[in-house]
Steps between C-alpha positions, in 0.01 A plus 500: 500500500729212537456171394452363848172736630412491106468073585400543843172718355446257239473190760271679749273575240518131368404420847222685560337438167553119588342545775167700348480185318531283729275645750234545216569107360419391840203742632158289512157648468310442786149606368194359225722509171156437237169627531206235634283583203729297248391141454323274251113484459221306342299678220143349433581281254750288759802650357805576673551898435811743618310752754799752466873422495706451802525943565741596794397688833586855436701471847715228306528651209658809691732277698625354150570784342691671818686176502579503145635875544705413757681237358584706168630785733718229671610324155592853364720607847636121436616591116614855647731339748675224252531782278700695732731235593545460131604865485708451767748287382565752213561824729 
């Protein structure tokens, strides 16, 4: 391949994987993020007690982790494309 479609790969793929991040940076979740049940409670003594910790929505928790895997697919295409153009230059 020659240096110029060897470049030319290398700064679409920058692109796109910019643009996996980006989208996922700027997606909002539109739906309950924690569960209702979380809270603080008086025991019988008057005491402030910890019903359960602050726990998710499994909804959320699915969103999260698609988001997460989408930005490390974009981040890797990202690295894949500036390491291409850095190939480039020595072809």
């Amino acid at each position: 391949m020659t240096q110029e479609i060897l470049s030319s790969i290398g700064l679409l793929l920058d692109l796109v994987g910019a643009i996996m991040i980006g989208f996922e940076v700027l997606k909002k979740y539109s739906g309950e993020k924690y569960q209702q049940a979380a809270g603080l409670g008086i025991d019988e003594n008057g005491y402030i007690q910890n019903q359960s910790d602050v726990q998710p929505t499994a909804d959320f928790a699915k969103w999260e982790k698609e988001r997460e895997f989408y930005m490390k697919v974009g981040l890797f295409i990202l690295a894949t494309g500036f390491i291409i153009q850095i190939v480039a230059n020595w072809v």
